[in-house]
N, C-alpha and C positions, 0 to 999 in steps of 0.2 A: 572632760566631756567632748571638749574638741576631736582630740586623739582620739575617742572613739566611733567619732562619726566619719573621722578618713580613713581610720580603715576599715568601718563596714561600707565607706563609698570606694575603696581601694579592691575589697573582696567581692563586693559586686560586680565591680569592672572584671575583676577575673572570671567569674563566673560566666557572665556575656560574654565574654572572649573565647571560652571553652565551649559553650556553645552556641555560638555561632562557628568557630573552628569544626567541632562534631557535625553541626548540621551540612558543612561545607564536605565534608568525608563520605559523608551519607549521600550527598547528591553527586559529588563526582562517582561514587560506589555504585549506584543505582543508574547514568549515565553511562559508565563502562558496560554494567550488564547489558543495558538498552542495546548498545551499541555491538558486543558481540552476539548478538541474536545471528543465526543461520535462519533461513528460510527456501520454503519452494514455492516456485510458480506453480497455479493451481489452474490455469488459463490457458487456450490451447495460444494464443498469441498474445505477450504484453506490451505493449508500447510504456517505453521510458520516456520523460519528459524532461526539460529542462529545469520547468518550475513546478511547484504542487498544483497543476489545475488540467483539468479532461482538457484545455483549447492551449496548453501551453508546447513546447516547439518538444517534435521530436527526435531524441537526442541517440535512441536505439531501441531492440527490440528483445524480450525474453521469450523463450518458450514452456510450454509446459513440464517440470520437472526442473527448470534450472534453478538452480543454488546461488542465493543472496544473501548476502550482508547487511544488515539494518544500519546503517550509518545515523538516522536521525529520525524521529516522528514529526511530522507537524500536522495534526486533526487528522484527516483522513488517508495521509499518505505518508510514505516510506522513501526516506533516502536510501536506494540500494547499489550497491556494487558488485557484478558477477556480470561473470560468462562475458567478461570481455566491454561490459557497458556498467554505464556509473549515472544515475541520475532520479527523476522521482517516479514513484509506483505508485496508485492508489491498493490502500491497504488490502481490499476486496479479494484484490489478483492474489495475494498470497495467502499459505498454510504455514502452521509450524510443523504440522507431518513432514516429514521427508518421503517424499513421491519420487521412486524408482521406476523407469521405464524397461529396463531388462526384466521377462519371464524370468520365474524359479529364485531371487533373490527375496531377503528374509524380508526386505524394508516394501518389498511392491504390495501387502495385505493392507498396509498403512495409507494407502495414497487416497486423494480427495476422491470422492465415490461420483458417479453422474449425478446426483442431484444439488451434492456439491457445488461442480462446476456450472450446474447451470444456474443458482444460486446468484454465484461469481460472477458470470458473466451476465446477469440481471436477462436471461432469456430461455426459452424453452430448450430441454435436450431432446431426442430423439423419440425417447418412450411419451415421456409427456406432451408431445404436438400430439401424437398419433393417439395418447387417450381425450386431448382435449376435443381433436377432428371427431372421432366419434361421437362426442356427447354431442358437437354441434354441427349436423349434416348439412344444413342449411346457409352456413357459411362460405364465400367465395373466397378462396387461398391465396387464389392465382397473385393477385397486388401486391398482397405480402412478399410470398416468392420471388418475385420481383427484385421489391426492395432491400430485402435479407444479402440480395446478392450484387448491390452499387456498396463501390469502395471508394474511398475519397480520397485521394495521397495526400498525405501530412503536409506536403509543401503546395499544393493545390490550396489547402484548409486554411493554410499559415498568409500567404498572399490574399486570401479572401476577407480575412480578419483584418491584414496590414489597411488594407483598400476601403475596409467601412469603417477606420480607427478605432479598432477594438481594443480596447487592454482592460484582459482577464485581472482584478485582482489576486494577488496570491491564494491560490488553492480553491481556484471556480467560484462559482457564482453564489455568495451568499445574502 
């Protein structure tokens, strides 16, 4: 009776072993996939970041149509490497379309549509200001306008944050 309880405790252990080994296959398999993902920017300007958060340091910038490497996920943002710059994306900015900028190439039918991008960039595209001004006459622009067009420099942004000791946790503000 003994002998048969070590090695039904001997064939369990093996078992556990197999899988946990299996599920360990399985997640570096699915980790690799992750990981060669290609992607494009679907934004007409990305800023890269050092860390996952909209106030973290910027580290480079992508433009619309460049091609990235998905290095890592973490919540809403993308470890990417291309076009020269390596650091975090918010996922929003990309597509898995491949967005071609050359006329007459088979891949440009594919690329993110206007509604898309404004979508992505969480703001109005051109058609849609000009149907929403119609609907509402009554509205003054001008402020807006305005505002649409003050830019902050990243290292302006970055010493404003140092000066009120701000520290973003990892990946904005939750």
């Amino acid at each position: 009776m003994i002998q048969i309880k070590k090695i039904a405790e001997a064939a369990a252990g093996r078992r556990a072993t197999v899988i946990i080994m299996a599920s360990a296959v399985v997640m570096a398999l699915t980790m690799m996939t992750v990981a060669a993902a290609t992607m494009s920017v679907q934004v007409k300007d990305a800023p890269v970041r050092a860390t996952p958060s909209f106030v973290g340091k910027v580290v480079g910038a992508l433009a619309y149509g460049d091609q990235v490497e998905i290095r890592q996920t973490k919540g809403a943002w993308s470890k990417v490497a291309g076009a020269g710059v390596s650091g975090w994306l918010h996922t929003s900015a990309l597509s898995s379309r491949k967005i071609v900028l050359a006329a007459g190439q088979e891949h440009a039918k594919v690329a993110a549509s206007g509604d898309e991008l404004a979508l992505a960039g969480k703001g109005f595209n051109s058609d849609v200001e000009a149907q929403f001004k119609a609907g509402h006459k009554d509205i003054d622009f001008t402020c807006i306008n305005r505002m649409e067009k003050v830019r902050i420099p990243a290292a302006e942004m970055q010493a404003f944050l140092k000066d009120g000791d701000v520290t973003p946790r990892e990946g904005g503000a939750k």
